[in-house]
PDB file of N, CA, C and O in Angstrom:
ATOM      1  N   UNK A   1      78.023  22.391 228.259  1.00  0.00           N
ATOM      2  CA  UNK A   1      77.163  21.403 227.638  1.00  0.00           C
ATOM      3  C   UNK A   1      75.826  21.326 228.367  1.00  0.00           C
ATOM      4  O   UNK A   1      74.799  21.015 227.764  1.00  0.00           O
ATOM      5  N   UNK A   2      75.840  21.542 229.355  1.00  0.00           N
ATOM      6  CA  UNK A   2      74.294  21.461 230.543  1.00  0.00           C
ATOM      7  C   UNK A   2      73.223  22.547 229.885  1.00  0.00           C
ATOM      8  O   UNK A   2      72.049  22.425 229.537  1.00  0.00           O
ATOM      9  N   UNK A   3      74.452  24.027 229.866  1.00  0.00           N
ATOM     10  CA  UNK A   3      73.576  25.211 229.554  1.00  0.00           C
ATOM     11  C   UNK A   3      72.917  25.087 228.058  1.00  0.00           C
ATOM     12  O   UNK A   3      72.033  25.842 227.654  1.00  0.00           O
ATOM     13  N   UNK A   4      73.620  23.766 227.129  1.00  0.00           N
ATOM     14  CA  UNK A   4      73.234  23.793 225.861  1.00  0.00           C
ATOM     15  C   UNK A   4      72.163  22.849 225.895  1.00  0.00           C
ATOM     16  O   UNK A   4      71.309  23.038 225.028  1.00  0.00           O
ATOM     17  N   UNK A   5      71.946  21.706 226.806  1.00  0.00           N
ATOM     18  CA  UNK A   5      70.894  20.917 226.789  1.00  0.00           C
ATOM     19  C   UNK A   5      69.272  21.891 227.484  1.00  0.00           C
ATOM     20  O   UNK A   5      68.052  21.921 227.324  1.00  0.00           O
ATOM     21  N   UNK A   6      70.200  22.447 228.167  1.00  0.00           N
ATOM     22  CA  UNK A   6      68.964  22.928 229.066  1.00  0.00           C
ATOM     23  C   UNK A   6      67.990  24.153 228.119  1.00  0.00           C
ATOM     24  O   UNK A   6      66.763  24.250 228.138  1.00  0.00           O
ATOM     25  N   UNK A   7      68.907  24.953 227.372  1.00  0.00           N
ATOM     26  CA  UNK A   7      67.914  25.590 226.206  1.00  0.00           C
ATOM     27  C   UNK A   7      67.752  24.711 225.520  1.00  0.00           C
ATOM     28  O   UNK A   7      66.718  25.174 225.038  1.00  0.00           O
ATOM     29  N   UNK A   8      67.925  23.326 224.761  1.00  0.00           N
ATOM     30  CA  UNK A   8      67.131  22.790 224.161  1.00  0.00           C
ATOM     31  C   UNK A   8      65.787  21.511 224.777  1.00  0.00           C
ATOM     32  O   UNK A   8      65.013  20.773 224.168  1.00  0.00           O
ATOM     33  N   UNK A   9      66.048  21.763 226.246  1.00  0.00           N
ATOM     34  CA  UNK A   9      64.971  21.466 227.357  1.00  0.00           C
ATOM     35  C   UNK A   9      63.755  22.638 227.077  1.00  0.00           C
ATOM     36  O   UNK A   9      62.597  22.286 226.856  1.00  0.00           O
ATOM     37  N   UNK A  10      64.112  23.889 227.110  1.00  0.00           N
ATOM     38  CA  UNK A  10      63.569  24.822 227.133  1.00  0.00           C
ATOM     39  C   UNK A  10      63.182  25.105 225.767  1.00  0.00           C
ATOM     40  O   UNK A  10      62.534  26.151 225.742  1.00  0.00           O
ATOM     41  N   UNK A  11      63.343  24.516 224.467  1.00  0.00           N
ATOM     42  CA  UNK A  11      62.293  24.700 223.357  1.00  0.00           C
ATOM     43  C   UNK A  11      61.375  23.706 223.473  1.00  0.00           C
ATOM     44  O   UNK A  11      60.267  24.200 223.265  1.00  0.00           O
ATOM     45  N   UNK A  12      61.282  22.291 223.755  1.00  0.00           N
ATOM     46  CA  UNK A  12      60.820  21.071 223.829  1.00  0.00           C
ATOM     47  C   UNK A  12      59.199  21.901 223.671  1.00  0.00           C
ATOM     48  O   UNK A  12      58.910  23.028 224.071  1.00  0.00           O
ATOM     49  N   UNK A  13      58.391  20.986 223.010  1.00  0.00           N
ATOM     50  CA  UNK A  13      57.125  20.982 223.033  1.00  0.00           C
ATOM     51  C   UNK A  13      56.117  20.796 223.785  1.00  0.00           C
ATOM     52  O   UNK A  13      55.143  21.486 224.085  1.00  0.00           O
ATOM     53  N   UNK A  14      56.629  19.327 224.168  1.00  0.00           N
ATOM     54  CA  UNK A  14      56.444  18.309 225.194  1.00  0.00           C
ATOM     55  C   UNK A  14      56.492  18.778 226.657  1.00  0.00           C
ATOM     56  O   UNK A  14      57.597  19.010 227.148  1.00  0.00           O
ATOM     57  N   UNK A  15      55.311  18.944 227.434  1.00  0.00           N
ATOM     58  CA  UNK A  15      55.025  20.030 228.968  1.00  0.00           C
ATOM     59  C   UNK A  15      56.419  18.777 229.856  1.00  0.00           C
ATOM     60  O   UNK A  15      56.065  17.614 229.662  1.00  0.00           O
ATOM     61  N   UNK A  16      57.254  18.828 230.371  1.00  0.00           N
ATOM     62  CA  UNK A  16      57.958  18.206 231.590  1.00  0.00           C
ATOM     63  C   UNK A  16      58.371  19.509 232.371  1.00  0.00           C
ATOM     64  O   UNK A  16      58.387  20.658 231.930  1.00  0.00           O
ATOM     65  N   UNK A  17      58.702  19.066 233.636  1.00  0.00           N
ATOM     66  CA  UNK A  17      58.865  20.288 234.578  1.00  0.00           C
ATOM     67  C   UNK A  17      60.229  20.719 234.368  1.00  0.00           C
ATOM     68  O   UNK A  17      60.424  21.857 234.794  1.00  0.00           O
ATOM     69  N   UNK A  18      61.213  20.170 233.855  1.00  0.00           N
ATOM     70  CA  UNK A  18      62.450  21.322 233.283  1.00  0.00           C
ATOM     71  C   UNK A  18      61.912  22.276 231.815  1.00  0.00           C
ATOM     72  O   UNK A  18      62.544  23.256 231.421  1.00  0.00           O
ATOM     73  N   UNK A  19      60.961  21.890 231.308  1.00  0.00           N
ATOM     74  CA  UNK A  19      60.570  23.165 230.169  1.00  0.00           C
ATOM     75  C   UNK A  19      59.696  23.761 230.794  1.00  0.00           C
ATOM     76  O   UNK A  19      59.562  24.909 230.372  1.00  0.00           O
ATOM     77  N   UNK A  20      58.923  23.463 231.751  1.00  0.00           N
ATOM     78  CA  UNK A  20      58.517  24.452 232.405  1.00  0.00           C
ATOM     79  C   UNK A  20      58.628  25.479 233.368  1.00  0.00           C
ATOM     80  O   UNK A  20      57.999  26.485 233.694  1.00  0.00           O
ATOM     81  N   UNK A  21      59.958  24.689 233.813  1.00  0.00           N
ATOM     82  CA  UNK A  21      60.790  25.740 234.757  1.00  0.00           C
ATOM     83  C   UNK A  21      61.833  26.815 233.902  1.00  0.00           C
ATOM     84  O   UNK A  21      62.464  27.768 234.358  1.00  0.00           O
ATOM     85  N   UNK A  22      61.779  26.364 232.670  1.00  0.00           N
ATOM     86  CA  UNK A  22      62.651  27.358 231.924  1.00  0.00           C
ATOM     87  C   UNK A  22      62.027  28.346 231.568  1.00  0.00           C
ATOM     88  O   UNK A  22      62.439  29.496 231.414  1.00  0.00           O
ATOM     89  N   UNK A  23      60.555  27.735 231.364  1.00  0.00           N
ATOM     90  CA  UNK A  23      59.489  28.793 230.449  1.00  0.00           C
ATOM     91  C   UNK A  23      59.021  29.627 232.108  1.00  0.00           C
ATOM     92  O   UNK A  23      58.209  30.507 231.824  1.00  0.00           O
ATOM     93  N   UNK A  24      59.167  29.616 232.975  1.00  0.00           N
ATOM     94  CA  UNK A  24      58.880  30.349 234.269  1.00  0.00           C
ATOM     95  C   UNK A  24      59.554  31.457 234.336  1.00  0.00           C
ATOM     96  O   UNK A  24      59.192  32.624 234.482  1.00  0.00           O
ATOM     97  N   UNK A  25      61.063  30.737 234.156  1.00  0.00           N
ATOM     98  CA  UNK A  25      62.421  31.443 234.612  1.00  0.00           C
ATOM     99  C   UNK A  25      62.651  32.599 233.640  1.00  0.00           C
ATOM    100  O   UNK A  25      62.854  33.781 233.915  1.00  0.00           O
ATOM    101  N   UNK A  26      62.553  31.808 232.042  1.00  0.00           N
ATOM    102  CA  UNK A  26      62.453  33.075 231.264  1.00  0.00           C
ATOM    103  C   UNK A  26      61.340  33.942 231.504  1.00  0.00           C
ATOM    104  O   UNK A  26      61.765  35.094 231.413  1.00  0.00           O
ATOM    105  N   UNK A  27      60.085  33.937 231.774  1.00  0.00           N
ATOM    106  CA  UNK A  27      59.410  34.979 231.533  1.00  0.00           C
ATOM    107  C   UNK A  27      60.276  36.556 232.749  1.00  0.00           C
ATOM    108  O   UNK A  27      60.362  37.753 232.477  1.00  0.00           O
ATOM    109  N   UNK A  28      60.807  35.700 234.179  1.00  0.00           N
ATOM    110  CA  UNK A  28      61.127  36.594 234.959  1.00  0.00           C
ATOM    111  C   UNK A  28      62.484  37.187 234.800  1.00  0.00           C
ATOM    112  O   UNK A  28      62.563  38.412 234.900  1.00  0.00           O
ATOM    113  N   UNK A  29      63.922  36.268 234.491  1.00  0.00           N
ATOM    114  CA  UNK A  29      64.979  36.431 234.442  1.00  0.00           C
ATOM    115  C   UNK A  29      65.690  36.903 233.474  1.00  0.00           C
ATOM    116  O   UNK A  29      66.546  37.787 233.520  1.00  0.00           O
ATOM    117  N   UNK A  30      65.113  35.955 232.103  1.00  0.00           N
ATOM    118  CA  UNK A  30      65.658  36.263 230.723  1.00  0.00           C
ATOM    119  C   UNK A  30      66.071  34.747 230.281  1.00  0.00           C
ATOM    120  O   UNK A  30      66.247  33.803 231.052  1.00  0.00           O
ATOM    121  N   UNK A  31      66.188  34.735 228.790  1.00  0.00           N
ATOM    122  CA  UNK A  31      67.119  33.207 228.516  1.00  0.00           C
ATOM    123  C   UNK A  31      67.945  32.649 229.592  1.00  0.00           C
ATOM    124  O   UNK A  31      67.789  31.753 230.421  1.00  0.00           O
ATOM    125  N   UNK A  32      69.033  33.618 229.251  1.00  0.00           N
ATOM    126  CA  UNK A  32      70.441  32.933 229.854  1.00  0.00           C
ATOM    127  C   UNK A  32      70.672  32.316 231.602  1.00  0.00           C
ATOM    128  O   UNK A  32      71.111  31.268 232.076  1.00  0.00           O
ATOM    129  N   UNK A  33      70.219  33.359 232.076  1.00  0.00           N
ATOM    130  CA  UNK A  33      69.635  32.905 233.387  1.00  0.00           C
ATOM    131  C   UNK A  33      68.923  31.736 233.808  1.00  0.00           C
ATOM    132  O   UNK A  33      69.183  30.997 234.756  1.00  0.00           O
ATOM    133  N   UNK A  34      67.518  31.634 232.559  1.00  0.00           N
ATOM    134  CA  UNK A  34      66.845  30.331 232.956  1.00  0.00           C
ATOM    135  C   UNK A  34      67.604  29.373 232.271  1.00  0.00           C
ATOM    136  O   UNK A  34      67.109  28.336 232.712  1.00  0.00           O
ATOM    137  N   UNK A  35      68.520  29.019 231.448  1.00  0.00           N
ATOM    138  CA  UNK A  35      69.465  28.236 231.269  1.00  0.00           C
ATOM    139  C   UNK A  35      69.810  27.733 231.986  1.00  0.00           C
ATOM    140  O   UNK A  35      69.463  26.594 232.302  1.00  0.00           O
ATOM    141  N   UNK A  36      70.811  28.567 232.624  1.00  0.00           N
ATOM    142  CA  UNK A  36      72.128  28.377 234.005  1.00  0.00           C
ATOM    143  C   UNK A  36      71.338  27.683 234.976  1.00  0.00           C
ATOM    144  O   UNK A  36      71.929  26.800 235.598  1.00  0.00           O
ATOM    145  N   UNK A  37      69.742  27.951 235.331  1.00  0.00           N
ATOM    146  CA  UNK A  37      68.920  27.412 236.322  1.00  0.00           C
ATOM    147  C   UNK A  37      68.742  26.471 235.850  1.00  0.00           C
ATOM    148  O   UNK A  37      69.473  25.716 236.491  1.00  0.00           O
ATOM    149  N   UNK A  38      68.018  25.618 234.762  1.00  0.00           N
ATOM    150  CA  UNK A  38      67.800  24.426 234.610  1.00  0.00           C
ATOM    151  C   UNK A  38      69.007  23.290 233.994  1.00  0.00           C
ATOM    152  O   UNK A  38      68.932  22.070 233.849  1.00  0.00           O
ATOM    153  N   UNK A  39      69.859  24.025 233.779  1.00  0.00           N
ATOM    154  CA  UNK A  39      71.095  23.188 233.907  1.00  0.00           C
ATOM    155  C   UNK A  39      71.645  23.006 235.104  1.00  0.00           C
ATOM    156  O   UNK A  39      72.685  22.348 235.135  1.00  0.00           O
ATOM    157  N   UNK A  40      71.150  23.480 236.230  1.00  0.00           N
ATOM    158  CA  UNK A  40      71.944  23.600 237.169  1.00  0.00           C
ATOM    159  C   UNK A  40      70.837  22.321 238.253  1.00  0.00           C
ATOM    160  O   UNK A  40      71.211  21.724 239.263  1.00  0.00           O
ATOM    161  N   UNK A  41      69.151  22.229 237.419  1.00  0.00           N
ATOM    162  CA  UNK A  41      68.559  21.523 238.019  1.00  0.00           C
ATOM    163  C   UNK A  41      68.948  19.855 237.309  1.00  0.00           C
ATOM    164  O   UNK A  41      68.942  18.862 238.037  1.00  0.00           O
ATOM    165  N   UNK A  42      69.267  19.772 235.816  1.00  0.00           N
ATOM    166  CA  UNK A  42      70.052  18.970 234.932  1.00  0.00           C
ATOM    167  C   UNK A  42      70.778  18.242 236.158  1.00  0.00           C
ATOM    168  O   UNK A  42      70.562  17.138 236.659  1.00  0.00           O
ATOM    169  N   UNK A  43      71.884  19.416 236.529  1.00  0.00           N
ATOM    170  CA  UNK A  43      73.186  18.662 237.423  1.00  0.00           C
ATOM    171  C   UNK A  43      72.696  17.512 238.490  1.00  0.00           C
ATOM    172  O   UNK A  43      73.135  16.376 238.669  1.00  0.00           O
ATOM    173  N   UNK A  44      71.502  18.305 239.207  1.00  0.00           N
ATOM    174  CA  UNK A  44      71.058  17.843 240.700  1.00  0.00           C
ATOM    175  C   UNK A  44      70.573  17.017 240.413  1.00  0.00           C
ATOM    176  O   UNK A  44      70.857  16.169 241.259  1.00  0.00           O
ATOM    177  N   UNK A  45      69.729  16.462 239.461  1.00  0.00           N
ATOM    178  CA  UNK A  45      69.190  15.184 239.152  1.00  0.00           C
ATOM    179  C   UNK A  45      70.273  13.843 238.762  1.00  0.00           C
ATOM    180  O   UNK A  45      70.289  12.703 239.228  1.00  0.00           O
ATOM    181  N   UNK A  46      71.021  14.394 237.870  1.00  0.00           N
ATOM    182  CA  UNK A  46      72.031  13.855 237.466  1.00  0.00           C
ATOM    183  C   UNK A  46      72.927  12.818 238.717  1.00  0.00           C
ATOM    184  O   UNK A  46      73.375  11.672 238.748  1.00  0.00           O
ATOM    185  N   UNK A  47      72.849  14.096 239.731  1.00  0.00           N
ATOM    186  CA  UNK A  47      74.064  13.316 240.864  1.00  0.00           C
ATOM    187  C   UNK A  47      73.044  12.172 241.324  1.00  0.00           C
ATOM    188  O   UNK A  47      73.296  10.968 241.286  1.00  0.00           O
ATOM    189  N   UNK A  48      71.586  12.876 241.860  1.00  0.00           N
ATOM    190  CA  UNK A  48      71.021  12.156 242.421  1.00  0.00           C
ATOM    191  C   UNK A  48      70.270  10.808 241.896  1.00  0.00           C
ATOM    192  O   UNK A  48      69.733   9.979 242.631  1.00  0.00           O
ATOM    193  N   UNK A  49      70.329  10.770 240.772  1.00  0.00           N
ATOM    194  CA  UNK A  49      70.096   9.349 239.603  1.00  0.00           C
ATOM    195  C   UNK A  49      71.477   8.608 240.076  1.00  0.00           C
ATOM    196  O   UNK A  49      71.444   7.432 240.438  1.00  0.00           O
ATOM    197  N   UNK A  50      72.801   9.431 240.051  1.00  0.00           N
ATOM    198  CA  UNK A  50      73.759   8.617 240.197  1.00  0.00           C
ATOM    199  C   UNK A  50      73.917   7.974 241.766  1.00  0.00           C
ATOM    200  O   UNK A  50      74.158   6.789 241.996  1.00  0.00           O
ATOM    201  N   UNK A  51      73.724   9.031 242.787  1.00  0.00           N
ATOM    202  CA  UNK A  51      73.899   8.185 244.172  1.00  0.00           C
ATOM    203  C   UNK A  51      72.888   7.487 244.434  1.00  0.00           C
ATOM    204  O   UNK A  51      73.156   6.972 245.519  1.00  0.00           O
ATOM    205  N   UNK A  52      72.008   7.188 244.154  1.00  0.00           N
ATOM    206  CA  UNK A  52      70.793   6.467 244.280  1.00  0.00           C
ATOM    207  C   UNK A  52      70.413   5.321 243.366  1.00  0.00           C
ATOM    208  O   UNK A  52      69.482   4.530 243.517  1.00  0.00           O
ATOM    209  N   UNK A  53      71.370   5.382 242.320  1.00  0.00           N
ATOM    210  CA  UNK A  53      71.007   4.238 241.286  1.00  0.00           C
ATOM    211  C   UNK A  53      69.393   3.676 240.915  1.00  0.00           C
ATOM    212  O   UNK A  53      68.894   2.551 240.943  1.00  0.00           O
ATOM    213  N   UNK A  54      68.835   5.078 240.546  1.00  0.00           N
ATOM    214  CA  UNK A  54      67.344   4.962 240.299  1.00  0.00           C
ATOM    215  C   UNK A  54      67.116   5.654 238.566  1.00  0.00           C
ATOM    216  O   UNK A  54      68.140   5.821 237.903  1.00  0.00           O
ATOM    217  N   UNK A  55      66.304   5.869 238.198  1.00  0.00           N
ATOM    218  CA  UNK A  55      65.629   6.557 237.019  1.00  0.00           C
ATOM    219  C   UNK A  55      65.315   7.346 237.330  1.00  0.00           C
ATOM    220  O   UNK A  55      64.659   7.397 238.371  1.00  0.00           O
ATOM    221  N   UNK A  56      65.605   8.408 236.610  1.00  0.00           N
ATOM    222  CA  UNK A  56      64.712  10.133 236.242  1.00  0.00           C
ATOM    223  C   UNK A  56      62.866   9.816 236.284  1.00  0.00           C
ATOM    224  O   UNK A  56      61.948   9.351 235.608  1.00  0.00           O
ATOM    225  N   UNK A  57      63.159  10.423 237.542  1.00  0.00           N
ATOM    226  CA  UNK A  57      61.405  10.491 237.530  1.00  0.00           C
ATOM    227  C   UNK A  57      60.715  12.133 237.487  1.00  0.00           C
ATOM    228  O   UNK A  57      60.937  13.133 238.168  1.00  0.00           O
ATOM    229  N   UNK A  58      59.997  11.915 236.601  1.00  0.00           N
ATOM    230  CA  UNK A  58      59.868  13.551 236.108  1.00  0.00           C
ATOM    231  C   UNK A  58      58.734  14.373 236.828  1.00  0.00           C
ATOM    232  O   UNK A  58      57.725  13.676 236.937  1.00  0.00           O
ATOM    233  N   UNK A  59      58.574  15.709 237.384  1.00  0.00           N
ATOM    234  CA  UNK A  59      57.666  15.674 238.083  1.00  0.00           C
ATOM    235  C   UNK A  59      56.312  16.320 237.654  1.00  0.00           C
ATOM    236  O   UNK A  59      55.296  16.667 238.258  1.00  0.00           O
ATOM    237  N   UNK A  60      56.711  16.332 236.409  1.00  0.00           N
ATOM    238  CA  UNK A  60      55.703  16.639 235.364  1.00  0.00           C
ATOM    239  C   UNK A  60      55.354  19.061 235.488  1.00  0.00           C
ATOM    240  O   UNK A  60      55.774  19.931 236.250  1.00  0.00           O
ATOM    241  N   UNK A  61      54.828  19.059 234.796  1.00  0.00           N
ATOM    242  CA  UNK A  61      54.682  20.713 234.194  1.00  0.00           C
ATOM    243  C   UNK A  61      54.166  21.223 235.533  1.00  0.00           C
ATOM    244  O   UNK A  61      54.770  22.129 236.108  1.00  0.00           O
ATOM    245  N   UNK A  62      53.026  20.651 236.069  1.00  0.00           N
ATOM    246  CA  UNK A  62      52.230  21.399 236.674  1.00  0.00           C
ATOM    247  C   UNK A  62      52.299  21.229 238.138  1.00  0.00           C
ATOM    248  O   UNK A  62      51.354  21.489 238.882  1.00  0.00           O
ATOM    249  N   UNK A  63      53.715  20.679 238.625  1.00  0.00           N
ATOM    250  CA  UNK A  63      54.226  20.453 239.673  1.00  0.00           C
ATOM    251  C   UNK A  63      53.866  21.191 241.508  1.00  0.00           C
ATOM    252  O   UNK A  63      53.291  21.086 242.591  1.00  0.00           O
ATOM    253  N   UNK A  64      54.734  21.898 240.661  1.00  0.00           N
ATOM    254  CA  UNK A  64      54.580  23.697 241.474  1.00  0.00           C
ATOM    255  C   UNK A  64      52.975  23.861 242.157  1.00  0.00           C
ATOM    256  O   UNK A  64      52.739  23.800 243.364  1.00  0.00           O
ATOM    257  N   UNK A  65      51.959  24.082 241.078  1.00  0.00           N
ATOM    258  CA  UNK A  65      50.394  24.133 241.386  1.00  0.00           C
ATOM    259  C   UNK A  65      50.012  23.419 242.254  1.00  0.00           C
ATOM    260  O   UNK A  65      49.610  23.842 243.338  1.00  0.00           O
ATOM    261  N   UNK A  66      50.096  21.676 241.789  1.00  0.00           N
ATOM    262  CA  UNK A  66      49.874  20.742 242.702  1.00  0.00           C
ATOM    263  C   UNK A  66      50.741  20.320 244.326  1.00  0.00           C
ATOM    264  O   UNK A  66      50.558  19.475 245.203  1.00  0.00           O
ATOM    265  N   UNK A  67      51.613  21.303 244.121  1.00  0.00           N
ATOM    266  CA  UNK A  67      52.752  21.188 245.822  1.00  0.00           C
ATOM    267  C   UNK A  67      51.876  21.839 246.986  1.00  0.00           C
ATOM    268  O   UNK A  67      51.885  21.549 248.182  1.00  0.00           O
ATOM    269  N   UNK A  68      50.888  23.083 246.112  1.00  0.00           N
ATOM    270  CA  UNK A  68      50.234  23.557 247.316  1.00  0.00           C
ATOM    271  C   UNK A  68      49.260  23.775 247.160  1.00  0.00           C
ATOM    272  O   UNK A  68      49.376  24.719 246.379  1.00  0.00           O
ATOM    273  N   UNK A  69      48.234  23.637 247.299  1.00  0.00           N
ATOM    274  CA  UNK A  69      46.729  24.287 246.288  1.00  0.00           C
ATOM    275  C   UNK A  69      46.633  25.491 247.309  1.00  0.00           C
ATOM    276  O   UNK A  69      46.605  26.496 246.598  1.00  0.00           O
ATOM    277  N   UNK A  70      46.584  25.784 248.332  1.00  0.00           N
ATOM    278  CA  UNK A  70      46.333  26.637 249.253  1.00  0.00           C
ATOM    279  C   UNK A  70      46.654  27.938 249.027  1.00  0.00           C
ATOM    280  O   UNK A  70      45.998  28.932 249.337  1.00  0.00           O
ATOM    281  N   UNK A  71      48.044  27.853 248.288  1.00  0.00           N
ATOM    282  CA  UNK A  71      48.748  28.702 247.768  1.00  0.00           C
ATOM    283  C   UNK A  71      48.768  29.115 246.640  1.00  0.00           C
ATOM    284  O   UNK A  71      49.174  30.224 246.294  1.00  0.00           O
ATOM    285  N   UNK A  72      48.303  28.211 245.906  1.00  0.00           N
ATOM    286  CA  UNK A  72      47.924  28.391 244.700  1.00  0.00           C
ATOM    287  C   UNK A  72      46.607  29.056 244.422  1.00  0.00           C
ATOM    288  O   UNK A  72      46.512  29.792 243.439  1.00  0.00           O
ATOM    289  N   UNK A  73      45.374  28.807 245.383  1.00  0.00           N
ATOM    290  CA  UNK A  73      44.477  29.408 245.296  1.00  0.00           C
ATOM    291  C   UNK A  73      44.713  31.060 245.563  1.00  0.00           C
ATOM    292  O   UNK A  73      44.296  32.040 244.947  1.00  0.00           O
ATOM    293  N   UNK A  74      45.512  30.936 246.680  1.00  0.00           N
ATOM    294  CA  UNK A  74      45.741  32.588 246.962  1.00  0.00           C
ATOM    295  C   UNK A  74      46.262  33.171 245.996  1.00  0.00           C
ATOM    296  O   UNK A  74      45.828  34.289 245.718  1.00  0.00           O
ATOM    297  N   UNK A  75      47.183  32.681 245.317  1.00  0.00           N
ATOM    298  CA  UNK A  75      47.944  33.486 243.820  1.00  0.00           C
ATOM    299  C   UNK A  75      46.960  33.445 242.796  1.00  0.00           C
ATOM    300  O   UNK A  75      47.284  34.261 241.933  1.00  0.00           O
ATOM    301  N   UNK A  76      45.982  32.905 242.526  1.00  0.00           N
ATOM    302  CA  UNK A  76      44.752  33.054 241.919  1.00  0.00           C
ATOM    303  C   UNK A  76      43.963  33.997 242.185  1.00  0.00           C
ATOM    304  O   UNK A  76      43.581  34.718 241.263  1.00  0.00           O
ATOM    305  N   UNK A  77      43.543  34.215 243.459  1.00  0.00           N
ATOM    306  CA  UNK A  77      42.703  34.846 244.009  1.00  0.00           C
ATOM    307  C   UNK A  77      43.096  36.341 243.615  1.00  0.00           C
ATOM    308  O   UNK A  77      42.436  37.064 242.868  1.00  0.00           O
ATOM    309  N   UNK A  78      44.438  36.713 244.330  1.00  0.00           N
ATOM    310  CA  UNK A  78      45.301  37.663 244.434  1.00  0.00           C
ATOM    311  C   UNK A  78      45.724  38.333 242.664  1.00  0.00           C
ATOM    312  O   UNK A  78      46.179  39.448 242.409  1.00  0.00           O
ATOM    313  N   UNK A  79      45.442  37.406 241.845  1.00  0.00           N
ATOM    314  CA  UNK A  79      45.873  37.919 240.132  1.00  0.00           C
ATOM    315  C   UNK A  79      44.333  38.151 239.955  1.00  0.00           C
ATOM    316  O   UNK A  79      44.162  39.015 239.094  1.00  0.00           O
ATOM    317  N   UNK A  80      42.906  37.583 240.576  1.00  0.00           N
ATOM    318  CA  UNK A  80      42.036  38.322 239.942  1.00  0.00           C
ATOM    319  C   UNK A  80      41.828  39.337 240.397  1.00  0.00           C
ATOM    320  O   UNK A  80      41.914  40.161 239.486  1.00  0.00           O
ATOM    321  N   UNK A  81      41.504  39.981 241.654  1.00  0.00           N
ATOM    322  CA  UNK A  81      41.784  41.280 242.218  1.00  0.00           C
ATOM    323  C   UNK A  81      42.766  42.027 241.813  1.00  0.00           C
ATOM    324  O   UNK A  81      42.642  43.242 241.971  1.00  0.00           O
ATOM    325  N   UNK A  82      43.814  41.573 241.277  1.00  0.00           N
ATOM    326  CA  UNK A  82      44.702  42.622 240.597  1.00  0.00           C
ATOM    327  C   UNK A  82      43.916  42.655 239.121  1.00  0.00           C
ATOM    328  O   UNK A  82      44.157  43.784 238.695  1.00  0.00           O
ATOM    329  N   UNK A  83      43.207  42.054 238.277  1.00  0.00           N
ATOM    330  CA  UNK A  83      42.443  42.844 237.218  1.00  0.00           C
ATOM    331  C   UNK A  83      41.063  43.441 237.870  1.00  0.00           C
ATOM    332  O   UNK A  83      40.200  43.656 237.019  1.00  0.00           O
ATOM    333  N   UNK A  84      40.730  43.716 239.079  1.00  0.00           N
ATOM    334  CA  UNK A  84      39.885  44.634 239.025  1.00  0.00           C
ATOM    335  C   UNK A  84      38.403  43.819 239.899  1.00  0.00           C
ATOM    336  O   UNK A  84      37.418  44.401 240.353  1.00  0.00           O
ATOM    337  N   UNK A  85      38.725  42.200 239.912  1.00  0.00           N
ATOM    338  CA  UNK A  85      37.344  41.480 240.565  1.00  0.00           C
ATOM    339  C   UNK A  85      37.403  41.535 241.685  1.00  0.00           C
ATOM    340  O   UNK A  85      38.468  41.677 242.286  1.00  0.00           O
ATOM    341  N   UNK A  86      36.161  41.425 242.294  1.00  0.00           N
ATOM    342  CA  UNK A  86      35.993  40.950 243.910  1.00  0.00           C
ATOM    343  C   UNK A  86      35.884  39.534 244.053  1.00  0.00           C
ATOM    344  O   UNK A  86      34.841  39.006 243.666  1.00  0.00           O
ATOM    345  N   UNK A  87      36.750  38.867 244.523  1.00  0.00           N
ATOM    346  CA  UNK A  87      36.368  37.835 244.976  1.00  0.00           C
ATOM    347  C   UNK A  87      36.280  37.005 246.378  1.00  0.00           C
ATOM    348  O   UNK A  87      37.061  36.986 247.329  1.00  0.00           O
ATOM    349  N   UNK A  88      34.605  36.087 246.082  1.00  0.00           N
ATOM    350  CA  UNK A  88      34.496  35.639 247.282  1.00  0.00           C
ATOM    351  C   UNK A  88      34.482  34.151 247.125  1.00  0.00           C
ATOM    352  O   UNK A  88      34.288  33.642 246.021  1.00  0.00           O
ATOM    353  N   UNK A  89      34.641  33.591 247.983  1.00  0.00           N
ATOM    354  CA  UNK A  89      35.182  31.575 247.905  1.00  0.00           C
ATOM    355  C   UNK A  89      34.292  31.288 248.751  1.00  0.00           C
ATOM    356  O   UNK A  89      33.965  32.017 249.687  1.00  0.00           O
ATOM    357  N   UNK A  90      33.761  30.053 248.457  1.00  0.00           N
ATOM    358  CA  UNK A  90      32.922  29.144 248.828  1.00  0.00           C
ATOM    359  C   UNK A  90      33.566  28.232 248.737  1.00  0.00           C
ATOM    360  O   UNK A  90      33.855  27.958 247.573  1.00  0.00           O
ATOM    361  N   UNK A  91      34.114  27.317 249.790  1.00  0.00           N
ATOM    362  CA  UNK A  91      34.553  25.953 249.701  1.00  0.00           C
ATOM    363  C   UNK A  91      33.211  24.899 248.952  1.00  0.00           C
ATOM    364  O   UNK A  91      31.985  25.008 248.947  1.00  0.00           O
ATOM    365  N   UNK A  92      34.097  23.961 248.411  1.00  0.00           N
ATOM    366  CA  UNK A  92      32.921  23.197 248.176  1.00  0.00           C
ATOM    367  C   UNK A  92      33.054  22.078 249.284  1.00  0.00           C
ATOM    368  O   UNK A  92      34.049  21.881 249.981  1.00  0.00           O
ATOM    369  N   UNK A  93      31.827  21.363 249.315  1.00  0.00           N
ATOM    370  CA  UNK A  93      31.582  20.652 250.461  1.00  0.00           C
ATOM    371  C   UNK A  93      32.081  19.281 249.928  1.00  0.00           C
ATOM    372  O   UNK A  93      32.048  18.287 250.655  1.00  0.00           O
TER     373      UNK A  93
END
């Protein structure tokens, strides 16, 4: 039942960070795989709503990006040089 919510997590329209972790997972793994993964993230929330007696707080689509910018810039940086640019950074002040 998890793996059946979690592909219909994974059609949702609506950006939350379990359709976006499905839409991640599939591009690398395949369906079924990113299933089993976001049902399996389903579970972990689940317990932890339950031992904590709190609400699902969602951490929204663009999670991941915002955890590190540092890193994120480098995986930016690093995908335009892989089409072919030079790039140079200027912090802004």
């Amino acid at each position: 039942m998890l793996v059946e919510a979690a592909g219909s997590v994974g059609r949702m329209k609506g950006k939350n960070y379990l359709s976006a972790q499905f839409a991640r997972l599939t591009s690398r793994r395949g369906m079924g795989r990113a299933a089993v993964a976001v049902a399996h993230s389903i579970l972990v929330s689940a317990y932890r709503m339950l031992s904590r007696d709190g609400p699902y707080q969602d951490l929204g689509a663009d999670w991941l990006a915002r955890r590190n910018d540092e890193a994120h810039t480098r995986r930016l940086v690093a995908q335009l040089e892989r089409l072919g640019h030079t790039v140079v950074l200027d912090p802004a002040v």
